[in-house]
C-alpha positions as CSV (number, residue, x, y, z in Angstrom):
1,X,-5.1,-13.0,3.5
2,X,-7.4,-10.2,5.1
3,X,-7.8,-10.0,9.3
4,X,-10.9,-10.6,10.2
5,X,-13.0,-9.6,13.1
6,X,-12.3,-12.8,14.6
7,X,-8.6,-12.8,14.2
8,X,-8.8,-9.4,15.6
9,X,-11.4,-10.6,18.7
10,X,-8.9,-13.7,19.4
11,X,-5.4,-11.2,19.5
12,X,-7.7,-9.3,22.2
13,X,-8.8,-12.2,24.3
14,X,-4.7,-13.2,24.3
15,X,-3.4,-9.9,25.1
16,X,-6.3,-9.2,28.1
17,X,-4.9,-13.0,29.2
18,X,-1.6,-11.6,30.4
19,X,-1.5,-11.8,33.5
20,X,1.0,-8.8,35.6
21,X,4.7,-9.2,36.2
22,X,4.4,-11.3,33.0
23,X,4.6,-10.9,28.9
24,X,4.6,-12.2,25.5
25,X,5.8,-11.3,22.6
26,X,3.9,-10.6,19.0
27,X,4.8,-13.8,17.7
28,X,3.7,-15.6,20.8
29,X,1.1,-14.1,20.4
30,X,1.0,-14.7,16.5
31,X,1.6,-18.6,16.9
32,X,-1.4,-18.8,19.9
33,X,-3.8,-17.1,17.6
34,X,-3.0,-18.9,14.0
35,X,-2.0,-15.9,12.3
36,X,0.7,-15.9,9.9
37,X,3.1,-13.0,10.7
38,X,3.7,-11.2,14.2
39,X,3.2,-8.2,12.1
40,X,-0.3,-8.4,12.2
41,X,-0.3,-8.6,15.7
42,X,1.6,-4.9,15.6
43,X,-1.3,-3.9,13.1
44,X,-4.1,-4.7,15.7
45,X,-2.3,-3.5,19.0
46,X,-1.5,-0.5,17.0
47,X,-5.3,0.5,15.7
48,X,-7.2,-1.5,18.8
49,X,-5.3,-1.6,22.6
50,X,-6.3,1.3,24.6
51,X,-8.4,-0.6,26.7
52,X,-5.6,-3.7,26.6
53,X,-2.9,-4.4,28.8
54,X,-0.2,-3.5,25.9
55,X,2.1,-2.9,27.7
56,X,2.6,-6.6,28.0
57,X,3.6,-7.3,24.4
58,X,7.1,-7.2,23.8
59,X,9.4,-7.7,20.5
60,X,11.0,-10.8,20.2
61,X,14.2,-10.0,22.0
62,X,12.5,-8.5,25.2
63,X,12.6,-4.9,24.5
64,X,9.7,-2.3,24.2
65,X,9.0,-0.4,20.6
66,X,11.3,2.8,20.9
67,X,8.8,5.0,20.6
68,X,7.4,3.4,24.5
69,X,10.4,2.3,25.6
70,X,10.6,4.2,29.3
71,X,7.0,4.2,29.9
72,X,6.8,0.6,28.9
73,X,9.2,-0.7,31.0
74,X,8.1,1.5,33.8
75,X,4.7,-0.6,33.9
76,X,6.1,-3.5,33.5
77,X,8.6,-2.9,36.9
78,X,5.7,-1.7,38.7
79,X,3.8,-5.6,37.8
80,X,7.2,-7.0,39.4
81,X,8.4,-7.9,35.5
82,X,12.5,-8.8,35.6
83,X,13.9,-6.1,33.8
84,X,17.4,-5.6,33.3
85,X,19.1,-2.7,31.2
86,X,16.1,-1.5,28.9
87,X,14.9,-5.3,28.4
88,X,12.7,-8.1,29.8
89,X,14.2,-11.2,31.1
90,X,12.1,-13.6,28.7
91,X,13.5,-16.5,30.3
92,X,11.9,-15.5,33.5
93,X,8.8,-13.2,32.5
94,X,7.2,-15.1,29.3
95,X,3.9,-16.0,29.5
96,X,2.9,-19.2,28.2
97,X,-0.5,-19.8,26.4
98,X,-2.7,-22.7,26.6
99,X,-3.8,-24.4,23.8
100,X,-7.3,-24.4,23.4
C-alpha cells in the first residue's frame, strides 16, 4: 500500500508531539499512526524532518541510527533524556501517545 499525504501529515503531527527529555520509537510511532511497518516511518523522517524534532525517534531498543549516533544523543542529554552508555532508558524516557 502507497503513503499518502495523510499518512505522511499524521507521522509529522506525532513526531512535532514529542515533548523534550522524552522519545518514541518508529514503531510507536508506526502503531499511533496506523501504518503497517516502522519502516515507513524511517522513509518519511528520512525524506521530510528538518523542521521535526527527530532527534526524538529512536529504534526499538533505545539507540540512535549509527550514522547520528553522538549528535543524537547529545540532544537528547541536553532535553534531560536518561541516557546511559550510547542508549535511551525507554523505561524512563518513552513517550506515550494518546489515542485519538
Amino acid at each position: 500500500m502507497a503513503t499518502t499525504d495523510a499518512d505522511i501529515e499524521r507521522v509529522r503531527e506525532l513526531v512535532a508531539a514529542i515533548p523534550p527529555g522524552r522519545v518514541s520509537t518508529y514503531g510507536d510511532i508506526a502503531a499511533a499512526a496506523g501504518l503497517s511497518t516502522p519502516r515507513t516511518v524511517g522513509w518519511i523522517m528520512r525524506t521530510d524532518s528538518a523542521d521535526l524534532p527527530w532527534h526524538r525517534v529512536l529504534r526499538a531498543n533505545g539507540t540512535p541510527a549509527p550514522h547520528l549516533a553522538q549528535r543524537q544523543l547529545r540532544q537528547l542529554a541536553a532535553e534531560g533524556c536518561p541516557v546511559l552508555d550510547d542508549r535511551v532508558d525507554l523505561r524512563r524516557a518513552r513517550h506515550h501517545f494518546v489515542s485519538e
